[in-house]
C-alpha beads as a LAMMPS data file, in Angstrom:
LAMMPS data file: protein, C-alpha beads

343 atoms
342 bonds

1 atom types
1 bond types

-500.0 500.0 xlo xhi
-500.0 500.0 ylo yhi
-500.0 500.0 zlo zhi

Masses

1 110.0

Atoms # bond

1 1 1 -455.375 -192.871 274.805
2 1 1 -458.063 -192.951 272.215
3 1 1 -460.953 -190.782 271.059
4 1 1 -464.770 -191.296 270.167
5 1 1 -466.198 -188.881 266.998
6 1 1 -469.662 -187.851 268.432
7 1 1 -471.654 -185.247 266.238
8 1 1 -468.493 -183.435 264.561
9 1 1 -466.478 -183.657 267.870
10 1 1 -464.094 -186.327 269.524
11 1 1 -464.905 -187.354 272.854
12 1 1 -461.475 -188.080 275.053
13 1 1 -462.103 -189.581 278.740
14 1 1 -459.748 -190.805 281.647
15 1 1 -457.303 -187.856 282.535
16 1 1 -457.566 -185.985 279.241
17 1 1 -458.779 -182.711 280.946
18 1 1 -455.819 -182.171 283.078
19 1 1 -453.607 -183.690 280.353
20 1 1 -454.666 -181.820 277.195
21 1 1 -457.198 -178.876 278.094
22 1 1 -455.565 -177.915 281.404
23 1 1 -451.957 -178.256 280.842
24 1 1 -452.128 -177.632 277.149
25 1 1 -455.105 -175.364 276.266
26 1 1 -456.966 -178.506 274.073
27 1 1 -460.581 -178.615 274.180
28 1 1 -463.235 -178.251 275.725
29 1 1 -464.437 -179.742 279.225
30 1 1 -467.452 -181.829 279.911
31 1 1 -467.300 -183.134 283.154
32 1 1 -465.075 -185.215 284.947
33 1 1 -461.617 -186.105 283.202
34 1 1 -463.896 -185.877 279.859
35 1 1 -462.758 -183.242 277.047
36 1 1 -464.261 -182.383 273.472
37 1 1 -461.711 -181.854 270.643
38 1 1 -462.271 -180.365 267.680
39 1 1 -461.154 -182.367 264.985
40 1 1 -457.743 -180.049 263.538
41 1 1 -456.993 -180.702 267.643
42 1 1 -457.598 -183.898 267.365
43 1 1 -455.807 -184.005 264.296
44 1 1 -452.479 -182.120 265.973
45 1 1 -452.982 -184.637 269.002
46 1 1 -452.437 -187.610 266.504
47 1 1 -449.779 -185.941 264.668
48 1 1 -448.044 -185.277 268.141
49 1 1 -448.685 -189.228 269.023
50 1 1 -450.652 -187.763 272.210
51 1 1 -453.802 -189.854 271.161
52 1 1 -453.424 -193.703 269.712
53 1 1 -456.249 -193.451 267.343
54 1 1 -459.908 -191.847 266.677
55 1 1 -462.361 -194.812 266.928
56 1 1 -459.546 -196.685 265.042
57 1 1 -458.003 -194.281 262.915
58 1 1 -454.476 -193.090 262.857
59 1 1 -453.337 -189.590 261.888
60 1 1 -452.957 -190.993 258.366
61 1 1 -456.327 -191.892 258.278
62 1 1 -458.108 -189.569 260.595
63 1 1 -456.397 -186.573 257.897
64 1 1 -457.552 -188.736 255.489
65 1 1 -461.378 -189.317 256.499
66 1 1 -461.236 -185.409 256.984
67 1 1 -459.551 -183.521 254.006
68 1 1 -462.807 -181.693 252.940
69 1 1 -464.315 -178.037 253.025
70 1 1 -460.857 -176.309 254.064
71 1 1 -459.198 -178.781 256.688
72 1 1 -456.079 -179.651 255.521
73 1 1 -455.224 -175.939 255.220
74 1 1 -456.380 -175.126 258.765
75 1 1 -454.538 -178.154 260.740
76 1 1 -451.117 -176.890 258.635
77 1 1 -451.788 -172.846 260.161
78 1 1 -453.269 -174.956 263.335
79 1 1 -449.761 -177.385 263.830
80 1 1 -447.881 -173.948 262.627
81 1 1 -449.038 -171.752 265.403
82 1 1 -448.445 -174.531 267.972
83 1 1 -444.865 -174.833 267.245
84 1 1 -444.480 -170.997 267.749
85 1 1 -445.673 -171.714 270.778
86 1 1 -448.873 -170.293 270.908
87 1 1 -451.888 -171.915 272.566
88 1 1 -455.428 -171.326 270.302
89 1 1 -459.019 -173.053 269.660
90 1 1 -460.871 -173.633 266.951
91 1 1 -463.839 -170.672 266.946
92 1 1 -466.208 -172.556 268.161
93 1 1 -468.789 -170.401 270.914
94 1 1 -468.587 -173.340 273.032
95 1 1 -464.818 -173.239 272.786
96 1 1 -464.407 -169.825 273.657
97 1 1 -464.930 -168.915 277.084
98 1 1 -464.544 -165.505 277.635
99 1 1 -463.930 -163.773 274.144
100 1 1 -465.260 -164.025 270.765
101 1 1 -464.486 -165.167 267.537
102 1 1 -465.718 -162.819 265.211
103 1 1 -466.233 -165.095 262.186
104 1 1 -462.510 -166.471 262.246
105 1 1 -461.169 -169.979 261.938
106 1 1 -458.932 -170.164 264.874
107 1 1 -458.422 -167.837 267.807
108 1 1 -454.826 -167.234 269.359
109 1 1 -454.174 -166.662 272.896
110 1 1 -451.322 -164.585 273.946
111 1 1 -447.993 -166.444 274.967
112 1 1 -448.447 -167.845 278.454
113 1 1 -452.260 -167.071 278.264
114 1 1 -454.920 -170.049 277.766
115 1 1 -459.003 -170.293 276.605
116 1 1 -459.890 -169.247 280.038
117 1 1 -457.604 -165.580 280.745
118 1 1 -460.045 -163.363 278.164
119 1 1 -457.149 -162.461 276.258
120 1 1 -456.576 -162.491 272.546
121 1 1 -453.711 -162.158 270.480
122 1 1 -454.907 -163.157 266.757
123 1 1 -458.096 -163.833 265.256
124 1 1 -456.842 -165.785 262.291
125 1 1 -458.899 -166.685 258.796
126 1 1 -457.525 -169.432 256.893
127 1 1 -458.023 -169.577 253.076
128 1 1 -455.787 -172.193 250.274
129 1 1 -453.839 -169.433 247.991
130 1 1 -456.538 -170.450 244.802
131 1 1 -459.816 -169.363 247.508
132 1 1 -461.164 -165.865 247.245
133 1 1 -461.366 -163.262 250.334
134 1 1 -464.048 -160.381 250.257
135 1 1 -462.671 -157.682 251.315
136 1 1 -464.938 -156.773 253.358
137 1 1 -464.626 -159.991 255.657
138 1 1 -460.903 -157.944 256.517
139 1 1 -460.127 -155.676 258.577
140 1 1 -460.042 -157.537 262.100
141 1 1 -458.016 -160.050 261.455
142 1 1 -454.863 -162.297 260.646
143 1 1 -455.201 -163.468 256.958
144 1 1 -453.409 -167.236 256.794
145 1 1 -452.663 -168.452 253.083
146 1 1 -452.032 -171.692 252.618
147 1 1 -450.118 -172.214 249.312
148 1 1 -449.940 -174.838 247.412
149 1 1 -446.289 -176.304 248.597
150 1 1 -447.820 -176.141 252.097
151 1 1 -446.101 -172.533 253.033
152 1 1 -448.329 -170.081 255.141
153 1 1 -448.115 -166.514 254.636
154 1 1 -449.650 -164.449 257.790
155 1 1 -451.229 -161.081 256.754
156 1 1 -452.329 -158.672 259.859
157 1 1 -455.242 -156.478 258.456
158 1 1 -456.810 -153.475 259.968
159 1 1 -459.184 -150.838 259.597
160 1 1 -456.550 -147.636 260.179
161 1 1 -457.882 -144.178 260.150
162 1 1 -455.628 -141.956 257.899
163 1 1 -455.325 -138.314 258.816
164 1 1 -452.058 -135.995 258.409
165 1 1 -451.424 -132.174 259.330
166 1 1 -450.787 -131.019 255.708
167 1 1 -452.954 -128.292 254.238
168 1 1 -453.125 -124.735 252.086
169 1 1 -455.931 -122.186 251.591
170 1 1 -457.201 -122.477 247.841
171 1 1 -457.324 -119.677 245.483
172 1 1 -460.397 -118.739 244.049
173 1 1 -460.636 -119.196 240.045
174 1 1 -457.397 -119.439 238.925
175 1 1 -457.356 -119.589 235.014
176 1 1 -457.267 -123.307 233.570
177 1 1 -457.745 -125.114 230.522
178 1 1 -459.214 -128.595 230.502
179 1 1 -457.304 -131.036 227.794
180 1 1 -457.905 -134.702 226.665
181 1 1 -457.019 -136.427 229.763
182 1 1 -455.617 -133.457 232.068
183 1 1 -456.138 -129.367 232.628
184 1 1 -453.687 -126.847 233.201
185 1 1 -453.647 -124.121 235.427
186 1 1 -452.091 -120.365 234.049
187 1 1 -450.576 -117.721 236.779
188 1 1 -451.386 -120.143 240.385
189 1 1 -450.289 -118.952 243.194
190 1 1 -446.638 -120.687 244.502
191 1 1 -448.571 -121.784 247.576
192 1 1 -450.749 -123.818 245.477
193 1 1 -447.591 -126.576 244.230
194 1 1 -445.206 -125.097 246.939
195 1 1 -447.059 -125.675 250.286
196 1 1 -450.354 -127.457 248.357
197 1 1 -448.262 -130.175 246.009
198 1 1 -451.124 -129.696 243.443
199 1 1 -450.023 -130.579 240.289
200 1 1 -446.935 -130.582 238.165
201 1 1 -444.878 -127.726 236.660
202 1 1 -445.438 -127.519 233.143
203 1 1 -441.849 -126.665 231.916
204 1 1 -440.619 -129.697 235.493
205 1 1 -440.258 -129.340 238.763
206 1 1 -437.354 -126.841 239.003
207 1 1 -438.828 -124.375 236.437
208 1 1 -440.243 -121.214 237.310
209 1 1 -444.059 -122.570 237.689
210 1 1 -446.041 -120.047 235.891
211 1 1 -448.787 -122.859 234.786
212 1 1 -449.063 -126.424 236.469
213 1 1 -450.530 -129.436 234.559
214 1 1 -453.335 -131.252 237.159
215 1 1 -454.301 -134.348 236.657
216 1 1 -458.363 -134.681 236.041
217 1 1 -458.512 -135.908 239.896
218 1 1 -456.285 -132.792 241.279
219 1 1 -458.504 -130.851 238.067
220 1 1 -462.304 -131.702 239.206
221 1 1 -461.400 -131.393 243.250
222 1 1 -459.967 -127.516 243.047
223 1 1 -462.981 -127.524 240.408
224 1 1 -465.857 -127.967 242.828
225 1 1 -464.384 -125.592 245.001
226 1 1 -464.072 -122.540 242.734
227 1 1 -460.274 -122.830 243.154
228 1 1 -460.025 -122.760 238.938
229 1 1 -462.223 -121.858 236.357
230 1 1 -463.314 -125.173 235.323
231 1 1 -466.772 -126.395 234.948
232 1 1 -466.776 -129.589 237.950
233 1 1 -469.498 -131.560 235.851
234 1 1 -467.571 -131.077 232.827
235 1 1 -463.966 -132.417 234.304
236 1 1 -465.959 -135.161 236.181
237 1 1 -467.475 -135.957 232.509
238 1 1 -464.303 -135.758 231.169
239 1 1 -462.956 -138.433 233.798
240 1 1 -465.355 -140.914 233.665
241 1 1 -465.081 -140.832 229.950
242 1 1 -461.199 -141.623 230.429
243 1 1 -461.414 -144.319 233.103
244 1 1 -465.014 -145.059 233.467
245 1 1 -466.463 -145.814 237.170
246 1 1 -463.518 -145.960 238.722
247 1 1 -462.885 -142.255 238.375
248 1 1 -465.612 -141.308 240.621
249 1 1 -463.828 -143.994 243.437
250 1 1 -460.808 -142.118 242.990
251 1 1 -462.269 -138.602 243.247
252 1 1 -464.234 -139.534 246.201
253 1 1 -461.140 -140.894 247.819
254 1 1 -459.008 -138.011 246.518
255 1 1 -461.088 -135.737 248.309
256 1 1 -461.195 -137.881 251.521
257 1 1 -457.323 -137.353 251.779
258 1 1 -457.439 -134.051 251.312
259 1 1 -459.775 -133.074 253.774
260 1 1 -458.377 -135.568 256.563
261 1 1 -455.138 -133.932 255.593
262 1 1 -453.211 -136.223 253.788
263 1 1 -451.643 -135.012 250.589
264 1 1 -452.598 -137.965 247.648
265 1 1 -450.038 -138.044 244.705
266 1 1 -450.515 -140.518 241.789
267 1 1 -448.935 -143.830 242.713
268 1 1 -448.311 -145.278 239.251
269 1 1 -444.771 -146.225 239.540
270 1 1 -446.007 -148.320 242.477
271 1 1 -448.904 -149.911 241.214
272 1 1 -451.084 -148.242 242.877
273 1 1 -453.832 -145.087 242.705
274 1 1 -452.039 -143.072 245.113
275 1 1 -449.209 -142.410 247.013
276 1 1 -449.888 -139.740 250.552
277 1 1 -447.810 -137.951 252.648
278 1 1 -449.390 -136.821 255.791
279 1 1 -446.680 -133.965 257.162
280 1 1 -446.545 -132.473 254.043
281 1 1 -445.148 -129.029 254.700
282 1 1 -443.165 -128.007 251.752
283 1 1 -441.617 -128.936 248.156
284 1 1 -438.714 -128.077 249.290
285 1 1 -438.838 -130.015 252.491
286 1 1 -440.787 -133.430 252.565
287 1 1 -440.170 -137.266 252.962
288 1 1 -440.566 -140.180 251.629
289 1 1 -444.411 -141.213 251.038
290 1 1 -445.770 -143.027 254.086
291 1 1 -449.069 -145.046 252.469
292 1 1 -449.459 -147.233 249.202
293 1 1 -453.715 -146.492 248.291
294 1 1 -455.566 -148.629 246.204
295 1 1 -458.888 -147.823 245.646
296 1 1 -461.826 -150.398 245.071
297 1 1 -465.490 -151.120 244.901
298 1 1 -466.799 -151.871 248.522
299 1 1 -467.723 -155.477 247.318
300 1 1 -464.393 -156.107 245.825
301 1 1 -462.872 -159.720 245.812
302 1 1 -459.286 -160.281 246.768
303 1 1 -457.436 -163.699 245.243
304 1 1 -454.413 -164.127 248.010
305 1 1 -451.905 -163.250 245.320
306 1 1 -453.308 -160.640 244.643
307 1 1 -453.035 -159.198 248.167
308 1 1 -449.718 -160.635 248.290
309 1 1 -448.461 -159.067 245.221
310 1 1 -449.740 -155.387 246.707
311 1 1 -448.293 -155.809 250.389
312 1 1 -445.169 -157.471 248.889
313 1 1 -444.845 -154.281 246.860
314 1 1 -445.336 -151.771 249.272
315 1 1 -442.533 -153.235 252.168
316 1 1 -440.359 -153.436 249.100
317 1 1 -440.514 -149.620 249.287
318 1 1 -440.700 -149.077 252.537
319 1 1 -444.662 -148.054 253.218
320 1 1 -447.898 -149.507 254.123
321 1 1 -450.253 -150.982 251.689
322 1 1 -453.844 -149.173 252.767
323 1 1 -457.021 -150.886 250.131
324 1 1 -460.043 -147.719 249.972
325 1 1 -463.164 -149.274 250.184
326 1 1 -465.577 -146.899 247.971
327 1 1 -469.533 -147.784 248.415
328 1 1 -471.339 -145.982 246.436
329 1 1 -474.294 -146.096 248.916
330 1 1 -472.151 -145.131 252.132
331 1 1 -471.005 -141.600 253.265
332 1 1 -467.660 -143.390 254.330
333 1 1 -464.499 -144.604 252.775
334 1 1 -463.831 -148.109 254.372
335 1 1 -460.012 -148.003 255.379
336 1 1 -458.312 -151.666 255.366
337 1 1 -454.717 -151.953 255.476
338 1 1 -452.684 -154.905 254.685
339 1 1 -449.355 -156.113 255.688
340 1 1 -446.873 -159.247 256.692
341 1 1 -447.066 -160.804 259.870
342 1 1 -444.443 -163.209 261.408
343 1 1 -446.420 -164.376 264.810

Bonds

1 1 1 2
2 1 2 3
3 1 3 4
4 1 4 5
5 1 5 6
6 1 6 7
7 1 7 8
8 1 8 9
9 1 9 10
10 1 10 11
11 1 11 12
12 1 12 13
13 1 13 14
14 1 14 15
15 1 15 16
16 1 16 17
17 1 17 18
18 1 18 19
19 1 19 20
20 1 20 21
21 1 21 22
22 1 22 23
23 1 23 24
24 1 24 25
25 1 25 26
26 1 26 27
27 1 27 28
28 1 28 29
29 1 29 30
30 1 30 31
31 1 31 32
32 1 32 33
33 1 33 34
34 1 34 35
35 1 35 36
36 1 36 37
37 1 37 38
38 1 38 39
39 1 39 40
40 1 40 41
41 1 41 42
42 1 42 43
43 1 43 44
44 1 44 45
45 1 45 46
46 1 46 47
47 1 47 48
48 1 48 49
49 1 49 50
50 1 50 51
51 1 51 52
52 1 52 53
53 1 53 54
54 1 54 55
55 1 55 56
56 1 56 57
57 1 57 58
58 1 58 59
59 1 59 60
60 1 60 61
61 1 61 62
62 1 62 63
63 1 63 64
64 1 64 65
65 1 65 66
66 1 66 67
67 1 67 68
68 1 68 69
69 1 69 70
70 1 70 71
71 1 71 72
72 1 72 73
73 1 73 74
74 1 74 75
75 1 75 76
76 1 76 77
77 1 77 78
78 1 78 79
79 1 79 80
80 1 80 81
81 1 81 82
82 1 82 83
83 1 83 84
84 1 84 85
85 1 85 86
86 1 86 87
87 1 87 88
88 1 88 89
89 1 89 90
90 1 90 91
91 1 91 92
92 1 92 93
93 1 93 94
94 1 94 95
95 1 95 96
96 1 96 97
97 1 97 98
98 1 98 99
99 1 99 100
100 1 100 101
101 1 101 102
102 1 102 103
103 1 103 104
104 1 104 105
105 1 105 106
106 1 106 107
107 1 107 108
108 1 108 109
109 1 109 110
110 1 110 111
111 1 111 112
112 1 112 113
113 1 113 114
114 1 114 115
115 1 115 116
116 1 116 117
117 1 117 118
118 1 118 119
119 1 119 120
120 1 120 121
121 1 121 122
122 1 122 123
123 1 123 124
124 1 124 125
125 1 125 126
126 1 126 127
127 1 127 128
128 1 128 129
129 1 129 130
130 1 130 131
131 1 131 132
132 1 132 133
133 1 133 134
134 1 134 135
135 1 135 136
136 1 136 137
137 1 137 138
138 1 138 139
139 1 139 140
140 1 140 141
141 1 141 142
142 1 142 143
143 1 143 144
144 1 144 145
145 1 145 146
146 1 146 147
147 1 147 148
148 1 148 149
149 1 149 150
150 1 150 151
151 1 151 152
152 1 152 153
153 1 153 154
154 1 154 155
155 1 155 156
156 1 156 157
157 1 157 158
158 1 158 159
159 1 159 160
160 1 160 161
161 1 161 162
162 1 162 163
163 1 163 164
164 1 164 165
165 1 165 166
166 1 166 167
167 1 167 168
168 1 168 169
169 1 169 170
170 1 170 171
171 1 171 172
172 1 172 173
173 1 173 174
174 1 174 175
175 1 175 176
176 1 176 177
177 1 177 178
178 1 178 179
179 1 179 180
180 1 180 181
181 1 181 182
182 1 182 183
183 1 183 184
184 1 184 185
185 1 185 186
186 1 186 187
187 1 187 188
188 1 188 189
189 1 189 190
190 1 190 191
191 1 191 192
192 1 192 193
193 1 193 194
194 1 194 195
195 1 195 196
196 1 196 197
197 1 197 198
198 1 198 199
199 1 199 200
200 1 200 201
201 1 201 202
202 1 202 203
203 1 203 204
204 1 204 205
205 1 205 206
206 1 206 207
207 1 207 208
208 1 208 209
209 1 209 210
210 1 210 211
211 1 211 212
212 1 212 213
213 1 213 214
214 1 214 215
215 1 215 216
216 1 216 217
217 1 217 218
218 1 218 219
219 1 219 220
220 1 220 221
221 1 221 222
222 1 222 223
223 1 223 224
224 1 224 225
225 1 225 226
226 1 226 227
227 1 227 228
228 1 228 229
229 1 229 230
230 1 230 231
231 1 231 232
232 1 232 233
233 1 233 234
234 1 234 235
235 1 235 236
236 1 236 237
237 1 237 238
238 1 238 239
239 1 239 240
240 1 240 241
241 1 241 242
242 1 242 243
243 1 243 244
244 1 244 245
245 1 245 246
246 1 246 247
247 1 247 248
248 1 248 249
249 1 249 250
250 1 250 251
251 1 251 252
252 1 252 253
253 1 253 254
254 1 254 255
255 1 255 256
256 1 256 257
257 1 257 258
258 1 258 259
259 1 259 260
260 1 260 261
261 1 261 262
262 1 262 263
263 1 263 264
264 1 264 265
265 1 265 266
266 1 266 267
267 1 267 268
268 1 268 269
269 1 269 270
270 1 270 271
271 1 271 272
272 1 272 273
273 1 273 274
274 1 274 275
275 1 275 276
276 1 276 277
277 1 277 278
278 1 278 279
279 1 279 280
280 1 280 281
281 1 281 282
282 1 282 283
283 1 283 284
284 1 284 285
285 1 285 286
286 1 286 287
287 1 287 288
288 1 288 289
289 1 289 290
290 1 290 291
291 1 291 292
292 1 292 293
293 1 293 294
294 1 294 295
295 1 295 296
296 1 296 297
297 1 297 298
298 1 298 299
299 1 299 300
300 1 300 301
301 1 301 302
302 1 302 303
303 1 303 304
304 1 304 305
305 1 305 306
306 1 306 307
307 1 307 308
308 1 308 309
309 1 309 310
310 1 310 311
311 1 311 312
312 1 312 313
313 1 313 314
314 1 314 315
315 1 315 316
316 1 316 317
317 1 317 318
318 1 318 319
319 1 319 320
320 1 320 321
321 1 321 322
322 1 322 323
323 1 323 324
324 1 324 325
325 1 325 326
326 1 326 327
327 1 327 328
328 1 328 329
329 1 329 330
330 1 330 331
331 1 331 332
332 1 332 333
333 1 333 334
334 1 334 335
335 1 335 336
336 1 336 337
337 1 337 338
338 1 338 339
339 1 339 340
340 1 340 341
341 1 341 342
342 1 342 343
């Protein structure tokens, strides 16, 4: 059986539509026995020695005439998903019957479930492990990276909606000190470290805590609420003069946390901005940290290692990797979360 190429599709006639696109989910009927293929399904139909040859050309060739503007990459994740034994299309609107693509590469149906049940179980973006990804084209989708030995790495990413249960009432102007790159609070209240988890004791965590060292984050949140008496411009000041712009991203998601109940902790051992715990009763009495938070621009630009290096980091210690999407513009944090995928 051969194909035709006809205006960046290939034409297959005779029996193709109960042999590829009914049986097997291929295509794209257009009367008759007559099917359009994409190419990477024309491609996989070559591979598969289902087709003969595309207006004369082999697999060999027909990868060959085609190995531009991301193809190669998306035939591999394409031929990949197949063997799993899922059926997909390329997202195409006149491919997709009855859902919709929402700017991926390749849609996956469910196992057992074709184009035509309105059922989805990936939406999958395809990028070589040397492209870029904004991060804001995440968030609804199944991240395939292609790397360069011809390996795919599936990352599921979501838009979650952190929130927790953990929570104290603030004091009102406690007695603190402001120093180069932290403050320190004199006399707190236990709640505020016991049942809080604000700060550090000064002398370590098993002393009596008769002061607690805050970091400027932890310093210019209880700051703008009168819980110390520290001037909030002057800590915020002080912050951006220690880490520029990115302090303000912090703060902002700092404060987030805190008020959807989530208690943020620095995550510098991790690599990370901040570590939460969402339960948080006690210091006595708490778990292991459930969320890895990095905190970026809104426009930031992930490279694939990048993203790999982050979500490899966090299953390595048991949590979820969660990116904070800061626009300065935009009431809202933007929540996108990032982890592996085996489909």
């Amino acid at each position: 059986m051969n194909g035709h190429l006809d205006d960046g599709v290939v034409r297959v006639g005779r029996d193709a539509r109960q042999r590829f696109h009914d049986s097997r989910g291929y295509g794209y009927p257009l009367g008759g026995g007559e099917i359009a293929l994409a190419p990477v399904e024309a491609a996989h139909l070559l591979y598969r020695g289902d087709l003969d040859a595309v207006d004369g050309m082999d697999f060999r060739a027909f990868l060959r005439e085609s190995a531009e503007d991301g193809f190669v990459p998306t035939f591999l994740v394409y031929a990949d998903l197949r063997e799993r034994g899922f059926y997909l299309s390329p997202a195409r609107a006149d491919w997709l019957q009855t859902v919709s693509a929402d700017d991926a590469d390749l849609v996956v149906y469910p196992r057992g479930k074709g184009p035509g049940d309105g059922a989805v179980e990936y939406r999958i973006r395809v990028v070589g492990e040397r492209e870029s990804v904004p991060a804001a084209d995440l968030g609804d989708c199944v991240l395939a990276v292609v790397d360069e030995e011809s390996e795919i790495t599936y990352f599921e990413t979501d838009r979650p909606d952190p929130d927790g249960t953990a929570g104290v009432d603030l004091p009102t102007r406690v007695d603190a000190d402001l120093l180069a790159d932290r403050a320190v609070c004199w006399g707190p209240p236990t709640r505020l470290y016991d049942e809080g988890f604000y700060g550090t004791p000064l002398s370590g965590r098993d002393a009596e805590h008769d002061a607690l060292q805050l970091s400027l984050v932890e310093a210019a949140y209880l700051a703008e609420r009168d819980a110390v008496t520290l001037d909030p411009a002057t800590v915020r000041e002080r912050g951006r003069s220690v880490e520029g712009g990115r302090f303000d991203r912090r703060l902002r998601v700092y404060a987030g946390l805190r008020e959807r109940g989530v208690v943020p902790k620095t995550g510098f051992k991790f690599g990370a901005d901040f570590r939460t715990y969402a339960e948080f009763e006690s210091v006595d009495e708490f778990g292991h940290s459930e969320l890895l938070v990095r905190v970026l621009p809104a426009g930031h630009v992930f490279s694939p290692r990048s993203l790999s290096l982050d979500v490899r980091l966090a299953n390595g210690v048991r949590k979820e990797m969660v990116f904070a999407l800061v626009d300065e513009s935009a009431a809202d944090v933007t929540w996108l979360r990032a982890g592996r995928l085996t489909p």
